[in-house]
N, CA, C and O atoms as CSV, one atom per row, in Angstrom:
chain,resi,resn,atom,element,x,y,z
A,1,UNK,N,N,113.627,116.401,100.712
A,1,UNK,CA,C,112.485,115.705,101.283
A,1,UNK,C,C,111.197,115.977,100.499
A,1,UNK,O,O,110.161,115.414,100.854
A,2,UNK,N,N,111.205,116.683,99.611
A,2,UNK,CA,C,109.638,117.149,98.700
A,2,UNK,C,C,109.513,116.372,97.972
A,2,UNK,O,O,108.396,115.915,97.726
A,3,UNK,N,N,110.968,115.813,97.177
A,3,UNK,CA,C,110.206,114.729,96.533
A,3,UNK,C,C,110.150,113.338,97.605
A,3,UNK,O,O,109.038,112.880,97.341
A,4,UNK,N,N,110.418,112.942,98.069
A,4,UNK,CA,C,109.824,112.057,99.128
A,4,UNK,C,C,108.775,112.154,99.281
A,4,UNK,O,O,108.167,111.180,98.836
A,5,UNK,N,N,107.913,113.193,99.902
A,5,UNK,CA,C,106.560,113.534,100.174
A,5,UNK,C,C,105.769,113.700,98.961
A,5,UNK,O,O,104.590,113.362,99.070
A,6,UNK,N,N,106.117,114.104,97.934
A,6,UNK,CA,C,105.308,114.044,96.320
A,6,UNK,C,C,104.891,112.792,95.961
A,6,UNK,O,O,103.830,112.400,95.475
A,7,UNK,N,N,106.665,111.796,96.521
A,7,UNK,CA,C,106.066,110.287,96.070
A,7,UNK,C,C,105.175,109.582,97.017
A,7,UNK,O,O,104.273,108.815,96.682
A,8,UNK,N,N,105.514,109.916,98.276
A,8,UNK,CA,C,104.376,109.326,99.375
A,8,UNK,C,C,102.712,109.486,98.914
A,8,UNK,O,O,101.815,108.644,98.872
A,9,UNK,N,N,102.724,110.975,98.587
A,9,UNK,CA,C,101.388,111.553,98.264
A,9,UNK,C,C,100.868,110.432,96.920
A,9,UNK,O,O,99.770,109.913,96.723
A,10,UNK,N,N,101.845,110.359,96.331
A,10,UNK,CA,C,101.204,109.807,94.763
A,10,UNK,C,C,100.953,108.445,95.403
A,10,UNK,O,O,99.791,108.042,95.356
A,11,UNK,N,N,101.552,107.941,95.790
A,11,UNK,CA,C,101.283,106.585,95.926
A,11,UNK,C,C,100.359,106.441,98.049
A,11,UNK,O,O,100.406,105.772,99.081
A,12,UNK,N,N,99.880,107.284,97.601
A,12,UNK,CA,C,98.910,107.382,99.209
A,12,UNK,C,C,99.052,106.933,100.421
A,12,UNK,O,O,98.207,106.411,101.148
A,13,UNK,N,N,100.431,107.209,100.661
A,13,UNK,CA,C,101.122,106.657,101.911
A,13,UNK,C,C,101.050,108.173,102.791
A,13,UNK,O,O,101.416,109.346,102.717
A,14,UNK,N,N,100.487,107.459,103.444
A,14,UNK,CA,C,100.492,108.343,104.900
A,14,UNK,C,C,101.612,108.164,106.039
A,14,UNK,O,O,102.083,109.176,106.556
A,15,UNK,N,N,101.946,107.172,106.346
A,15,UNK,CA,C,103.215,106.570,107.529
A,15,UNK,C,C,104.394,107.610,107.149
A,15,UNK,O,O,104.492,107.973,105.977
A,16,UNK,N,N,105.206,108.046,108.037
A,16,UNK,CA,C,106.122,108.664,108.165
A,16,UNK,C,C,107.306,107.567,108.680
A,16,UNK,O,O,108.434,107.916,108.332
A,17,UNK,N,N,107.251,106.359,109.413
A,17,UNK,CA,C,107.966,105.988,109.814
A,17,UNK,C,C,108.872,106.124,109.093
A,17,UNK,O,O,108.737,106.609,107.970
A,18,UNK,N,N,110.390,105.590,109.741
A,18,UNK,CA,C,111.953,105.683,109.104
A,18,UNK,C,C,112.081,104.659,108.107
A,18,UNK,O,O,112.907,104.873,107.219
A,19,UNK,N,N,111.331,103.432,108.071
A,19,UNK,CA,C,111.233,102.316,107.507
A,19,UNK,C,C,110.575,102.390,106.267
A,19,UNK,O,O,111.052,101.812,105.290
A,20,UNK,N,N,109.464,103.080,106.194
A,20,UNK,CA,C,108.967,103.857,104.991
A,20,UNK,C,C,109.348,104.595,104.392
A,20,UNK,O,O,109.104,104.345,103.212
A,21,UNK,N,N,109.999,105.686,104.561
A,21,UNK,CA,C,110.826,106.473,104.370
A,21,UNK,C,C,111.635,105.863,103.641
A,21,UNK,O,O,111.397,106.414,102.566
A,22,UNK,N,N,112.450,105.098,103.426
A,22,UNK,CA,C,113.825,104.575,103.723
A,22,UNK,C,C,113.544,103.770,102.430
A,22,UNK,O,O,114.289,103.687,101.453
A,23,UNK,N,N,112.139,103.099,102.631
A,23,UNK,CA,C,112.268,102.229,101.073
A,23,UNK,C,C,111.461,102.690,100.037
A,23,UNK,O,O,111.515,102.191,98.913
A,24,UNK,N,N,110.302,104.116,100.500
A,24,UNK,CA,C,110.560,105.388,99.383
A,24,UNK,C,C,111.964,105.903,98.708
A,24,UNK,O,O,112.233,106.157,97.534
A,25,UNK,N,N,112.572,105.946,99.626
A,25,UNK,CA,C,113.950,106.848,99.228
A,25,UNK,C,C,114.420,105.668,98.066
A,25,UNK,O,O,114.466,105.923,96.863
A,26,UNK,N,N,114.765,104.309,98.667
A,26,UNK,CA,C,115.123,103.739,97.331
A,26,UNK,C,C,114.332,103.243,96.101
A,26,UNK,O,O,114.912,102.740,95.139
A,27,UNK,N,N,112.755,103.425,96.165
A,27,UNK,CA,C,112.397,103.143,95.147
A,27,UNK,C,C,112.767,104.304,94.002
A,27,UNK,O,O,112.681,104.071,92.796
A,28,UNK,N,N,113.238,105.727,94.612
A,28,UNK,CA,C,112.894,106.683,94.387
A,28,UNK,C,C,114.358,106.660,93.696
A,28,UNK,O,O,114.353,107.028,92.521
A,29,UNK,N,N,115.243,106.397,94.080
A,29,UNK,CA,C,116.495,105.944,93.484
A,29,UNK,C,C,116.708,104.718,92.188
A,29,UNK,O,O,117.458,104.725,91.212
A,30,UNK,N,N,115.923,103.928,92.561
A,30,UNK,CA,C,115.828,103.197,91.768
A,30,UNK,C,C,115.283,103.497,90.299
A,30,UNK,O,O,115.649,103.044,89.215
A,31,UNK,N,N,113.797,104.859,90.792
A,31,UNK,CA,C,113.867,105.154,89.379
A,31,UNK,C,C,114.462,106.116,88.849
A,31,UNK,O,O,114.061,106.174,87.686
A,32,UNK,N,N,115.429,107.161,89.108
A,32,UNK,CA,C,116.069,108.144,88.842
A,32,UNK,C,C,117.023,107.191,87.940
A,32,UNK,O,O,117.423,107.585,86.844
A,33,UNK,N,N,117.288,106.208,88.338
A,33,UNK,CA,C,118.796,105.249,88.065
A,33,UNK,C,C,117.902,104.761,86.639
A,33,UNK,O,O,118.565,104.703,85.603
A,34,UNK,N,N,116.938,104.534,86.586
A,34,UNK,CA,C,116.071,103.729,85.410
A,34,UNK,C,C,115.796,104.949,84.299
A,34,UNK,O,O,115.946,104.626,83.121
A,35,UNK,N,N,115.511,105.952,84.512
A,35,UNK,CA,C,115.133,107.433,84.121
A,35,UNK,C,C,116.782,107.647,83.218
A,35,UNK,O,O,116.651,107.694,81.994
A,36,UNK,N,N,117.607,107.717,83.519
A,36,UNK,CA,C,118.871,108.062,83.613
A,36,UNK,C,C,119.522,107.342,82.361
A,36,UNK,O,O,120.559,107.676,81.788
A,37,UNK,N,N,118.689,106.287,82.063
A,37,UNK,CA,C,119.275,104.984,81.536
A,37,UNK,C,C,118.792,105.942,79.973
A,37,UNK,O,O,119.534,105.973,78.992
A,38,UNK,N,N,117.448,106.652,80.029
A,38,UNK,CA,C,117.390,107.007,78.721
A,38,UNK,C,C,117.370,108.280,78.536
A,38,UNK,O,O,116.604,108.748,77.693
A,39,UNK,N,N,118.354,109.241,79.418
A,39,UNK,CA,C,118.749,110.769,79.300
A,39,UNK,C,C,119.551,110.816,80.779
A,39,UNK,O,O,119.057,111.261,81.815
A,40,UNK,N,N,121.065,110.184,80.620
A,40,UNK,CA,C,121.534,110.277,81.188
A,40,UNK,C,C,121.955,111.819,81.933
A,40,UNK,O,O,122.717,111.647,82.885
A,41,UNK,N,N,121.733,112.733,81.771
A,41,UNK,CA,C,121.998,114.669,81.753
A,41,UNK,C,C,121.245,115.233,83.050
A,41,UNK,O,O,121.488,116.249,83.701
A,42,UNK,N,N,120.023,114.029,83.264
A,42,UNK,CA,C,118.930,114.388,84.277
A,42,UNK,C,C,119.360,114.825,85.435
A,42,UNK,O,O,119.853,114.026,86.230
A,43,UNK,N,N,119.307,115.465,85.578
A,43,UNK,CA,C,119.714,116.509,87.362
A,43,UNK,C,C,118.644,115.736,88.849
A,43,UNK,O,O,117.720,115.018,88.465
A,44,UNK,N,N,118.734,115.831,89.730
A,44,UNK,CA,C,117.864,115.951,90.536
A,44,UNK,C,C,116.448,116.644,90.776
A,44,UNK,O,O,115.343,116.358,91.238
A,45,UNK,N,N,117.414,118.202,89.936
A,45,UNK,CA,C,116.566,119.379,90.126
A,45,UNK,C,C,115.269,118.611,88.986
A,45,UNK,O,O,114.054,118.635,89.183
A,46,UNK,N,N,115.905,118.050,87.948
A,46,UNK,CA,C,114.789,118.142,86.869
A,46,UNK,C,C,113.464,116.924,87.423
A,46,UNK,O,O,112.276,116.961,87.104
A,47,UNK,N,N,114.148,115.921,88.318
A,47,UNK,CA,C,113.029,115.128,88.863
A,47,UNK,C,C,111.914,115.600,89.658
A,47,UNK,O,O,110.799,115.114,89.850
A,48,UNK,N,N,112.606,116.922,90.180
A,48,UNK,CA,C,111.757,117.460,91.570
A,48,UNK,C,C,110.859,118.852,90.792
A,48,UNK,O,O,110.194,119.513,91.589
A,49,UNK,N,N,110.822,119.258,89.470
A,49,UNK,CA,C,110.295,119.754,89.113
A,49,UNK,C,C,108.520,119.484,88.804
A,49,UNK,O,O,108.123,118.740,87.906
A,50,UNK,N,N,107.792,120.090,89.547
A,50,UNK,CA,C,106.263,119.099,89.697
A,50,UNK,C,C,105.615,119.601,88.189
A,50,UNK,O,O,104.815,118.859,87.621
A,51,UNK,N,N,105.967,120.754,87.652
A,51,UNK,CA,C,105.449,120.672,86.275
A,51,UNK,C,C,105.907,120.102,85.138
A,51,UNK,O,O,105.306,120.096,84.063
A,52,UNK,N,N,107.402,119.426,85.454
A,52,UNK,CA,C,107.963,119.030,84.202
A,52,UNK,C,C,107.561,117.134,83.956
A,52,UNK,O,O,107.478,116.299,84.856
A,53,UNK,N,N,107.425,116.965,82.847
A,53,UNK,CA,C,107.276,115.646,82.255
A,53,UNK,C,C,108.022,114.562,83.161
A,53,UNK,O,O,107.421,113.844,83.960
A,54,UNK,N,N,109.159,114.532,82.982
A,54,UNK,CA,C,110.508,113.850,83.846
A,54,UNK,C,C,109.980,113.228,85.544
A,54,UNK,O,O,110.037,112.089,86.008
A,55,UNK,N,N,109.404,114.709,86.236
A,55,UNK,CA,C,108.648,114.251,87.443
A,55,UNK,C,C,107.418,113.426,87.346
A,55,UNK,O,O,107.142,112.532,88.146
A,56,UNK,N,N,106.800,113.717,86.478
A,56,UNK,CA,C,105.550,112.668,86.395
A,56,UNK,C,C,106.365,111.544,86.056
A,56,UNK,O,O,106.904,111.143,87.088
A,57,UNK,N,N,106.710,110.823,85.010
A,57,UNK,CA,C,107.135,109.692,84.812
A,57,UNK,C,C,108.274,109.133,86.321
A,57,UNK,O,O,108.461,107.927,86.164
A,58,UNK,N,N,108.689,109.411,87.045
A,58,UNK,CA,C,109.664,108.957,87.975
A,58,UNK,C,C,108.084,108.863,89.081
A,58,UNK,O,O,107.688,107.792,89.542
A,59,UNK,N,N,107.700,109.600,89.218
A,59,UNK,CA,C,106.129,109.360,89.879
A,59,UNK,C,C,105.723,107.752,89.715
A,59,UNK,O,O,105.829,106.746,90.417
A,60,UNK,N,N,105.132,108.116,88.225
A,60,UNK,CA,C,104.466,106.482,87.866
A,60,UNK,C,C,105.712,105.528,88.114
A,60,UNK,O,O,105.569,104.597,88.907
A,61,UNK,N,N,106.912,105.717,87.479
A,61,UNK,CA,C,107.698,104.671,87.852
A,61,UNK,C,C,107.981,103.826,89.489
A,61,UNK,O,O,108.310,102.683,89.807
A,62,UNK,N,N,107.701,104.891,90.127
A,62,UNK,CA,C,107.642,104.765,91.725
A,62,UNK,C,C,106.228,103.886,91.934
A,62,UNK,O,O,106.404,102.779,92.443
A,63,UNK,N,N,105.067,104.190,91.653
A,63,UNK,CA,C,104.409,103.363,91.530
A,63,UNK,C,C,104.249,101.988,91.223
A,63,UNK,O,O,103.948,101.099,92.020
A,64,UNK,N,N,104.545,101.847,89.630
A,64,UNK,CA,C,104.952,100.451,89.520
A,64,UNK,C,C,105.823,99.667,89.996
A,64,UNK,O,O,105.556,98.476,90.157
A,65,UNK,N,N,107.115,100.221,90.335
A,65,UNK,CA,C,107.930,99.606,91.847
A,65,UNK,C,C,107.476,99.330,93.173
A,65,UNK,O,O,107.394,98.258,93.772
A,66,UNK,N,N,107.217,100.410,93.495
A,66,UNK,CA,C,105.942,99.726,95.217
A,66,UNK,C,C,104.977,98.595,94.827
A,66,UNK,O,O,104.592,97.821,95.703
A,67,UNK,N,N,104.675,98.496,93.890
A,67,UNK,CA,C,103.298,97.659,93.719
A,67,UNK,C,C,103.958,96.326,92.955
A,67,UNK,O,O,103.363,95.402,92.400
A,68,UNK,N,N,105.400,96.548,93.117
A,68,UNK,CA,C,106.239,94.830,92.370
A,68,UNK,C,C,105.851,94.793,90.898
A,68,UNK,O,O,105.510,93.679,90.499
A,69,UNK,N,N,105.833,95.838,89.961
A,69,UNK,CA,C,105.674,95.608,88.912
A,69,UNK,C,C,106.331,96.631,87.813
A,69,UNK,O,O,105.773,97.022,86.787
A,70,UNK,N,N,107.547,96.947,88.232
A,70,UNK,CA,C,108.081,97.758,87.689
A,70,UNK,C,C,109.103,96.882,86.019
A,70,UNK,O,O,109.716,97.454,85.118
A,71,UNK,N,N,108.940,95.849,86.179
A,71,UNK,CA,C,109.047,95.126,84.617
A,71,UNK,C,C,108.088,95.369,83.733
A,71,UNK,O,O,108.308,95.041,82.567
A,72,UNK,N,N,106.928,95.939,84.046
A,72,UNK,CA,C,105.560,96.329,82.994
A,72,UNK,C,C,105.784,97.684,82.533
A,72,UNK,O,O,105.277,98.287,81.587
A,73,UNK,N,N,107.059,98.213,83.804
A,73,UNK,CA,C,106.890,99.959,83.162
A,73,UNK,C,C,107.205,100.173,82.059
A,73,UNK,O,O,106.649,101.105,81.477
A,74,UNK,N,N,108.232,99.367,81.366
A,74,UNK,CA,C,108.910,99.659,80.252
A,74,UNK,C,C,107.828,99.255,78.953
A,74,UNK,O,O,108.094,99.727,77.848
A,75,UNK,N,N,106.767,98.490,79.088
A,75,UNK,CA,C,105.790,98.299,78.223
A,75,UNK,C,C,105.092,99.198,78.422
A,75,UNK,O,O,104.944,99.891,77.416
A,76,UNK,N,N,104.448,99.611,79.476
A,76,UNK,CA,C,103.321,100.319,80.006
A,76,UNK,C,C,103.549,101.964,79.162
A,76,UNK,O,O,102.505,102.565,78.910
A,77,UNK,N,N,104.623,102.503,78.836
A,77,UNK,CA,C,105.144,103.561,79.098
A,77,UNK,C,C,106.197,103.867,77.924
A,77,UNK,O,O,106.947,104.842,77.972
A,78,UNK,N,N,106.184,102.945,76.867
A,78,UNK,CA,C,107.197,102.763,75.982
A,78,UNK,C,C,107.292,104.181,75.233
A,78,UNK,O,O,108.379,104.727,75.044
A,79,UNK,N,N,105.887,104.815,74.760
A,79,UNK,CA,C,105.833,106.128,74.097
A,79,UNK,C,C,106.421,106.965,74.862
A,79,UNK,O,O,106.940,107.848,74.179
A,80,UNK,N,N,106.670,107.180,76.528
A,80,UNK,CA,C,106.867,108.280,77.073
A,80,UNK,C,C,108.442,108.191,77.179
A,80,UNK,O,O,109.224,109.135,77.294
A,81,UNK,N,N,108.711,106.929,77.117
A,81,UNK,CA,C,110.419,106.445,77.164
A,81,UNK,C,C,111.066,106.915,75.674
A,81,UNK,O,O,112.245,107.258,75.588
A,82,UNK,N,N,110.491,106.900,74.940
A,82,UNK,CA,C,110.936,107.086,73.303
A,82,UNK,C,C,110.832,108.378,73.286
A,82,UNK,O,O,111.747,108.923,72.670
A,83,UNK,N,N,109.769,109.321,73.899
A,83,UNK,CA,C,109.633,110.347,74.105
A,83,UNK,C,C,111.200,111.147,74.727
A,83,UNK,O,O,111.968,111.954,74.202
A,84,UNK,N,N,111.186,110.525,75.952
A,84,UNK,CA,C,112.398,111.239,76.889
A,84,UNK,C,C,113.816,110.967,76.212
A,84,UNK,O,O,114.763,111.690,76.522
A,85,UNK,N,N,113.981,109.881,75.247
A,85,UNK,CA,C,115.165,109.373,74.680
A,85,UNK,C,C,115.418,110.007,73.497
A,85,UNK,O,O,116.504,110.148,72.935
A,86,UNK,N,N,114.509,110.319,73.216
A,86,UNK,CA,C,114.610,111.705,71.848
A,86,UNK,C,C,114.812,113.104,72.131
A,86,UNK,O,O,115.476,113.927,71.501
A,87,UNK,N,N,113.970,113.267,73.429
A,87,UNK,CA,C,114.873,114.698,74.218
A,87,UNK,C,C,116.283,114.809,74.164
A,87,UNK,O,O,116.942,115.739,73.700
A,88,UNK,N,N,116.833,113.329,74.906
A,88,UNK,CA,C,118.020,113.648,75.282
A,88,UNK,C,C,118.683,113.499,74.024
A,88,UNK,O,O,119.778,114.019,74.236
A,89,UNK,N,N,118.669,113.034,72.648
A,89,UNK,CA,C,119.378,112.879,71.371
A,89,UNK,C,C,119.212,114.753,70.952
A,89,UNK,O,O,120.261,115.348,70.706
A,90,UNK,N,N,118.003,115.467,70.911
A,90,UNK,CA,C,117.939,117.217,70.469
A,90,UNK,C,C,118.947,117.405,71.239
A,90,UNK,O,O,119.930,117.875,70.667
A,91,UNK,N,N,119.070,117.157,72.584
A,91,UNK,CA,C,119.900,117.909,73.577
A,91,UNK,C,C,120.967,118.059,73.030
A,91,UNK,O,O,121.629,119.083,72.861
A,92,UNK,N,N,121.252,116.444,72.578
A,92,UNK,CA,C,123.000,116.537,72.623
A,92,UNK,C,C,123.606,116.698,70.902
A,92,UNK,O,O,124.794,116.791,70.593
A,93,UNK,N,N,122.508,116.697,70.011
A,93,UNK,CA,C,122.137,117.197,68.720
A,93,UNK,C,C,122.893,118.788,69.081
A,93,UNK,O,O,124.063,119.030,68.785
A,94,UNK,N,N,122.042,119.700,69.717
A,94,UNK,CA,C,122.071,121.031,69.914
A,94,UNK,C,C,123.555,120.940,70.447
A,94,UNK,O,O,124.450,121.540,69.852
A,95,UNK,N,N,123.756,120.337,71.346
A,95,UNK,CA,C,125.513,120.686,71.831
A,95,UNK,C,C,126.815,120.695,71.184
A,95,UNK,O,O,127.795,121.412,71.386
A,96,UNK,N,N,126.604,119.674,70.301
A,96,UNK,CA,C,126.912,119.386,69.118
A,96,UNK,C,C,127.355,120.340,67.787
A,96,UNK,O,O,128.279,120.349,66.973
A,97,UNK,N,N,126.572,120.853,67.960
A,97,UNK,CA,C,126.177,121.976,67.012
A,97,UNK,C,C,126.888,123.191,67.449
A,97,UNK,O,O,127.613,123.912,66.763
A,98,UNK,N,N,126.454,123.359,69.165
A,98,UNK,CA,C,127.172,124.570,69.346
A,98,UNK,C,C,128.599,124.643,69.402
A,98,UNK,O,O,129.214,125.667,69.103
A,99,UNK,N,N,129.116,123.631,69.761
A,99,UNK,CA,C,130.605,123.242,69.579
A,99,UNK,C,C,131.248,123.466,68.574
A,99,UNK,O,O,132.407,123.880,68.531
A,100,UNK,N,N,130.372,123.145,67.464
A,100,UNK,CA,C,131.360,123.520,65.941
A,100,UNK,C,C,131.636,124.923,65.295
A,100,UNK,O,O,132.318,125.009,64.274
């Protein structure tokens, strides 16, 4: 539920109802699922981390989804996407490596 309430907070929703709730939870899914697309490895844990990079961007992405404009994220945001997609290439660079 923290990140629920992180994303409520970011996007300045106060309502608790179940109905709110409910279509937080899937925007919130929706961007984990979008997140995922360019470092598939991503944990839960790493979304709910409030200092790590990963949580901010699923933040803004939540944003531009509530507000019907989550087709701009991928422009809006292209450096931070190239960013996270090069993480996950070191990652699996390094695994790679340790394997041999």
């Amino acid at each position: 539920m923290a990140l629920l309430d992180d994303v409520k907070r970011h996007l300045d929703i106060l309502s608790s109802d179940e109905h709110t709730n409910k279509k937080i939870m899937l925007i919130i899914a929706r961007a984990k699922n979008y997140l995922r697309r360019f470092d598939p490895t991503l944990s839960d844990s790493d979304f709910e981390n409030k200092n790590d990079f990963v949580n901010s961007m699923l933040l803004d992405y939540c944003r531009y989804d509530f507000s019907n404009a989550s087709e701009d994220f991928s422009e809006n945001y292209k450096d931070e996407i190239l960013f996270l997609r090069n993480q996950y290439k070191v990652k699996m660079y390094e695994l790679e490596k340790q394997e041999e």
